[in-house]
N, C-alpha and C positions, 0 to 999 in steps of 0.2 A: 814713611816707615813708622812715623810716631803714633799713626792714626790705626794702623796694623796693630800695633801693640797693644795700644788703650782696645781695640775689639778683642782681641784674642784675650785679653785681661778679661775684659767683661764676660767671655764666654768661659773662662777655667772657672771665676765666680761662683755663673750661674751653673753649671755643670755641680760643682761643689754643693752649692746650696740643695740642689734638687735630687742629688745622691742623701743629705743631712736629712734632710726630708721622706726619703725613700726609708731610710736607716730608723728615723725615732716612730714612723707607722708603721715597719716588720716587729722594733720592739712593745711597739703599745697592744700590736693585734698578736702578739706571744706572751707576752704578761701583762695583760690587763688587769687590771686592781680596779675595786674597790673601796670607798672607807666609809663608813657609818659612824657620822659623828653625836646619832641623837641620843641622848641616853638612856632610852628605852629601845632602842636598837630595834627603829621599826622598820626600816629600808634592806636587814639582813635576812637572810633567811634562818628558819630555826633551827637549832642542833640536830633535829631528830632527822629533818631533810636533810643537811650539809651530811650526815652518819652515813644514809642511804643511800645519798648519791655517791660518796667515796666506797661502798663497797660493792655497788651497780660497774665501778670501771673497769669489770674484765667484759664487759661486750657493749655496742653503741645501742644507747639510746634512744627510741624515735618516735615523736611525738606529734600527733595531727590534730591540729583542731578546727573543728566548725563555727567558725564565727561570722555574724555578718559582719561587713567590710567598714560600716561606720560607727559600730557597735563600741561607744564609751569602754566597757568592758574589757574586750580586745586590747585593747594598749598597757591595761594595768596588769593583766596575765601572759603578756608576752614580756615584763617590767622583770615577774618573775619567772620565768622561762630563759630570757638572760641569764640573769642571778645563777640558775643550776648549769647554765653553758661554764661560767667561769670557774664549777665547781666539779664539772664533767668532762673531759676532753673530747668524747664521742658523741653529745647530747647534741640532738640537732631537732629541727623543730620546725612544722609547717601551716601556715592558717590558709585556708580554704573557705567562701564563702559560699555557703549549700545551693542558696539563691541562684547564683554565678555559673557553681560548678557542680549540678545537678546529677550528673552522670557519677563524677568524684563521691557524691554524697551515697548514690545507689550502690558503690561497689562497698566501700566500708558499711554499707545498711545503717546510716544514720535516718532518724526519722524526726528529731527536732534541734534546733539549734544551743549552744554551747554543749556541743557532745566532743569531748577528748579522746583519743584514743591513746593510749600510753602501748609500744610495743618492746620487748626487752626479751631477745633470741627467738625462741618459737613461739613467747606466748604474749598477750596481750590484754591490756583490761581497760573498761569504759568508765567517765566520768562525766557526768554531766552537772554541767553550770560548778565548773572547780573553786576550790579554795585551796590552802597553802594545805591543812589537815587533809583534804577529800586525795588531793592530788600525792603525798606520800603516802596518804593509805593504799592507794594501788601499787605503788615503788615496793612497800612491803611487800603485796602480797603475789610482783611478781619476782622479787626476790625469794620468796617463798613459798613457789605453786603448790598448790592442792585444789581437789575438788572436791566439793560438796554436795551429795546426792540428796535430792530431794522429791518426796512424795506425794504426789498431788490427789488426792479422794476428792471425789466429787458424783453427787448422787446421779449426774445426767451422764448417757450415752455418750461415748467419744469419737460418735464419727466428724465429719470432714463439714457438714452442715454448722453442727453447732459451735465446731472449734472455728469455723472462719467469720460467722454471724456477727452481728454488732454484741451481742451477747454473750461470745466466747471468750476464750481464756489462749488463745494461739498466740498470740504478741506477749504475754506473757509468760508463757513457755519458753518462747525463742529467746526474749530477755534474760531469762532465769539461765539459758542453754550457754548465752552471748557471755556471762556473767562465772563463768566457771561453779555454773552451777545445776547439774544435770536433772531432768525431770522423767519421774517412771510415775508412769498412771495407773492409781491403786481404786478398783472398785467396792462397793459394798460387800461385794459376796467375797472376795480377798480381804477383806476388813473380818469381817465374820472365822472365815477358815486359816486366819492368821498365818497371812501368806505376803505379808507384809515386809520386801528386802531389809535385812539388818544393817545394808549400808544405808538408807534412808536416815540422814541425821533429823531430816527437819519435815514433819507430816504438815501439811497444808489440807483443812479441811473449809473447802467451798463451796457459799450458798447451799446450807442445806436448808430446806423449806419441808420437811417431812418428821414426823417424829421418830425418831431412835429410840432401838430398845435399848434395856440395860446392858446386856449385853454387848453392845454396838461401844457402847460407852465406856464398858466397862476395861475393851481393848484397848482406847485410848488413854486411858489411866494409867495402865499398863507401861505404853510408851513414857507417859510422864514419868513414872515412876523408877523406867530404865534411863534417864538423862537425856530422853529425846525430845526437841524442841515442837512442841506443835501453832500453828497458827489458825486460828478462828477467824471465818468470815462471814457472818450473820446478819441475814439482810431482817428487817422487820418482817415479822409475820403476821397471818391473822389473828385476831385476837381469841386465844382459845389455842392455839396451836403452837410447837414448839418448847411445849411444860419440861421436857424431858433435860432438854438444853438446857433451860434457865435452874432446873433442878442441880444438874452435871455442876454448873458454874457457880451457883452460890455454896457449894465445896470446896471451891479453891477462892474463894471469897470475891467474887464480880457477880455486880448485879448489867441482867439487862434486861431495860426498858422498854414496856409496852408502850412504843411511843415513835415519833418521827421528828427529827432535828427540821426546824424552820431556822433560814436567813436569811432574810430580805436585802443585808446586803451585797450577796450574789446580785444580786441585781446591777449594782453597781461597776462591774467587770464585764457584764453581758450575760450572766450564769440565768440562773433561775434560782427561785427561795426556795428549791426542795435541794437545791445543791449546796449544801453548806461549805464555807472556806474556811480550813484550816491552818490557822498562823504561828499558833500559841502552842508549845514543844515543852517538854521539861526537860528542865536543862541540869536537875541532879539525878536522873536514869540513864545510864549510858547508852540504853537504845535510840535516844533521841538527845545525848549531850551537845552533838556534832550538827544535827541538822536544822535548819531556817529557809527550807522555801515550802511555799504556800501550797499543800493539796487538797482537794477536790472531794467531797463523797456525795456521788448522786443516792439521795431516798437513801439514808442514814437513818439509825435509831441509837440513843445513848448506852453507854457503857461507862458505868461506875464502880468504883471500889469499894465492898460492903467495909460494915461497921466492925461486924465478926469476921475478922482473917482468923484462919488457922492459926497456930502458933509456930509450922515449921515454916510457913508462908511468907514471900513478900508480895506487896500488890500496892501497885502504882501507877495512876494516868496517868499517861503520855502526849494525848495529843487531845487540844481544846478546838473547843469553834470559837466563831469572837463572841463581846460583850453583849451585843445587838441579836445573838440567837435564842430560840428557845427549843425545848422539846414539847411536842405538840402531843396532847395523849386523847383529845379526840378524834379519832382516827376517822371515824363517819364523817363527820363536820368537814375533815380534810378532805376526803374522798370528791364533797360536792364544791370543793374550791375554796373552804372558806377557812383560811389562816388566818386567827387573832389570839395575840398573847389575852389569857384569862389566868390573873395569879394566883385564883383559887385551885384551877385543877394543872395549868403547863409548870414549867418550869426554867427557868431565867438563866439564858447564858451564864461565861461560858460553860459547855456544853462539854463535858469529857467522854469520846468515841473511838474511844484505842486504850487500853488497858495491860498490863504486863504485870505477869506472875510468875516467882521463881521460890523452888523450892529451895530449902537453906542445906546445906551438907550434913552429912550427917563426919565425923568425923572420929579414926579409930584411936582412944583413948592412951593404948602404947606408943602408934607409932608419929601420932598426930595427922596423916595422910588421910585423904580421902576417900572411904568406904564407895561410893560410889559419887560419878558424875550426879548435878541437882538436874531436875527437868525446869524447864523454862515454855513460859505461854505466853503469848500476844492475841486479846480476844479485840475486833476491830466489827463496829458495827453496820459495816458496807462491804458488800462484796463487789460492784457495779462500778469502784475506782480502778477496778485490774483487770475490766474486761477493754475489746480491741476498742472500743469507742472513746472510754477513756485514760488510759495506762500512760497515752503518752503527753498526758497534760499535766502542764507546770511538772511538780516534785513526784505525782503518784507514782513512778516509775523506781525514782531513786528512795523513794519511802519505802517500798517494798524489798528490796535490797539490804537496804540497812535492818529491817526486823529479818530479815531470812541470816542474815550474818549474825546478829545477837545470837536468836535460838539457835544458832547452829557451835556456837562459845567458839566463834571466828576470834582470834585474840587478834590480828593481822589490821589492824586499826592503831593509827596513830592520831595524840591528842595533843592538839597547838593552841596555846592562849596567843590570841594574836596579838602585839600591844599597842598600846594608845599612848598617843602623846597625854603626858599631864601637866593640870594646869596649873604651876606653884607660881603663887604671887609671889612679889620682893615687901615685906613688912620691913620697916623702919622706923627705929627709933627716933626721942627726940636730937640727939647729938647726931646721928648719924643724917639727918634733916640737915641741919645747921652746915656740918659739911661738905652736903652736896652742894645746898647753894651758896656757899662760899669758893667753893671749888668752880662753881659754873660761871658763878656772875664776877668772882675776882681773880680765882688762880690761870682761868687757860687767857683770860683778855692780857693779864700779865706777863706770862710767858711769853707770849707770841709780841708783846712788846717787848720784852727786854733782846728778844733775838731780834728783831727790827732796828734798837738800838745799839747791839755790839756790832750787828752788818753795814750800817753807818758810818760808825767810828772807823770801823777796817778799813773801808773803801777812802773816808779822807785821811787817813794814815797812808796808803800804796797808792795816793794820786802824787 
């Protein structure tokens, strides 16, 4: 009977225990906490997220991302992925590796890896290679859909040949489309007979290789001058050709160069030295505050900011090549293969090939309100990074997005200083010297004697 009891004892125990158990894991996976003990509070997320995700909780969350499976990456973005689950009660979230799950990646039309899909009720927005910034800027802006009509001019034909060719612009259409960002194709002769849709926030004018008259030009001024953002893509031309351009643009104060960007350190990646790598961003234009990965421009030519800006004018590179480039302005010499820096006639990294121009407000003197929207310009000396061949290498993709959002005065951008642990040494004085090692070499050896000796004495006291 006694051995009955001692088991059934043993089993109320365990029954107990593994109920206490069952009990402190329903409460830990219902209030899970967090705490951030660093004092730059780098382990939290930042206010602007925590805002957003508490006003996202009238519908779930859902978030896919493309990662490969051993991708370092992956674990510090799923770290924070977490974070917003504790902060979302519907936030739920899946990694897929494209590699793996091939099919998975064709139906979302992923085409390179760390691509996020963010979805939140009907609509959804894309991020590729996230950061804590990139990834609330979509929260924003499907917190706050709109669409963004955009007009694409381009002097070639649009049929089915040249939009699908290694040379077209199809992939980034579909991009721009994917991107809440719709595309209406504007030709010369609607250029001319200003037929031009007035929802068109942002004119994209592509590769033109032809010279404009003034008139041609003179519509595009126009746009500027109505607050409509345009984007120039200007591939080098022959020499002699294209005056009209260069004329247009030292107007609004960009010069561009009769010339071709050499980097031999493409080579170094696998590229080629007519394909220059762009690293180097500025990080006091908000077109490029937010962004750091590395794009691409095949057969590049420089774009500078003249001496003489306007006075309503602002004009600022944006986007360098490295130290190691030059502009090449023998273009003959180039033709038969032969690239060498000569200090007398090139030109010495870096290399600025993306420029931004914005007109300053004009402002009504009663009511202090803005007379009109300022027009905004981004002139980028490649057109050959947005065609299907290569749009979807490294950043070209998400570089093109972020200018079609500046000119478009997208305000739906949110900006996170990330922070850094810092490194405060402890400075000590002389006294403050003196008492540590007195403190080290005599006060803890003492303590922990004298408690050795009162435990002594007690023990032959109660023998």
């Amino acid at each position: 009977m006694r051995n009955f009891f001692i088991r059934f004892q043993f089993l109320i125990v365990a029954v107990l225990l593994l109920a206490t158990f069952a009990l402190m894991m329903a409460i830990i996976n219902r209030y899970n906490r967090r705490w951030d003990m660093t004092p730059q509070k780098i382990y939290s997320l930042a206010a602007p997220t925590v805002d957003l995700l508490t006003k996202l909780k009238r519908a779930p969350v859902e978030v896919i991302a493309f990662y490969p499976s051993n991708e370092p990456y992956r674990g510090d973005f799923e770290i924070f992925l977490k974070a917003c689950q504790l902060r979302h009660g519907q936030f739920r979230y899946e990694f897929y590796d494209p590699n793996r799950r091939p099919q998975m990646a064709k139906q979302w039309r992923v085409q390179e890896l760390y691509t996020v899909i963010v979805r939140y009720r009907d609509r959804q927005e894309r991020v590729i290679f996230p950061n804590e910034a990139t990834f609330s800027s979509a929260l924003l802006r499907l917190l706050n859909p709109k669409d963004i009509a955009v007009g694409f001019l381009s002097e070639k034909e649009d049929d089915e040949k040249i939009a699908e060719g290694p040379e077209g612009f199809r992939l980034l259409r579909e991009a721009l489309t994917h991107n809440h960002l719709p595309v209406t194709r504007i030709g010369l002769r609607e250029l001319k007979e200003r037929k031009v849709p007035e929802e068109c926030q942002v004119i994209v004018i592509a590769a033109p290789q032809t010279t404009w008259s003034a008139e041609d030009l003179g519509r595009l001024k126009e746009f500027f001058d109505e607050g409509r953002g345009l984007l120039f893509l200007i591939d080098p031309m022959d020499p002699g050709t294209g005056g009209t351009f260069k004329e247009f643009m030292k107007g609004y104060g960009v010069l561009l160069g009769e010339d071709v960007v050499i980097d031999k350190m493409s080579r170094a990646v696998g590229g080629d030295f007519l394909v220059p790598i762009v690293e180097q961003y500025s990080r006091t234009h908000p077109a490029t505050d937010q962004f750091d990965i590395p794009t691409f421009y095949p057969v590049a030519r420089s774009v500078t900011p003249s001496i003489e800006v306007p006075g309503d004018l602002s004009v600022a590179a944006i986007a360098f090549t490295g130290s190691n480039s030059w502009a090449e302005t023998k273009l003959a010499e180039l033709e038969k293969g032969n690239a060498v820096f000569e200090s007398d006639t090139d030109y010495p990294g870096p290399i600025p090939i993306a420029v931004a121009v914005e007109k300053k407000r004009e402002l009504n003197e009663r009511s202090l309100d803005d007379v009109s929207e300022a027009g905004r310009m981004i002139v980028i000396g490649d057109s050959d990074f947005l065609t299907n061949t290569y749009l979807r290498l490294s950043g070209n993709e998400m570089f093109i997005m972020t200018a079609v959002r500046w000119l478009a005065r997208d305000e739906r951008q949110v900006v996170i200083e990330n922070p850094h642990p810092q490194f405060e040494p402890l400075f000590l004085n002389s006294q403050q010297h003196a008492v540590l090692l007195v403190t080290a070499l005599l006060g803890y050896p003492l303590f922990f004697l004298g408690i050795g000796v009162v435990q002594n004495l007690w023990r032959r006291r109660t023998r």
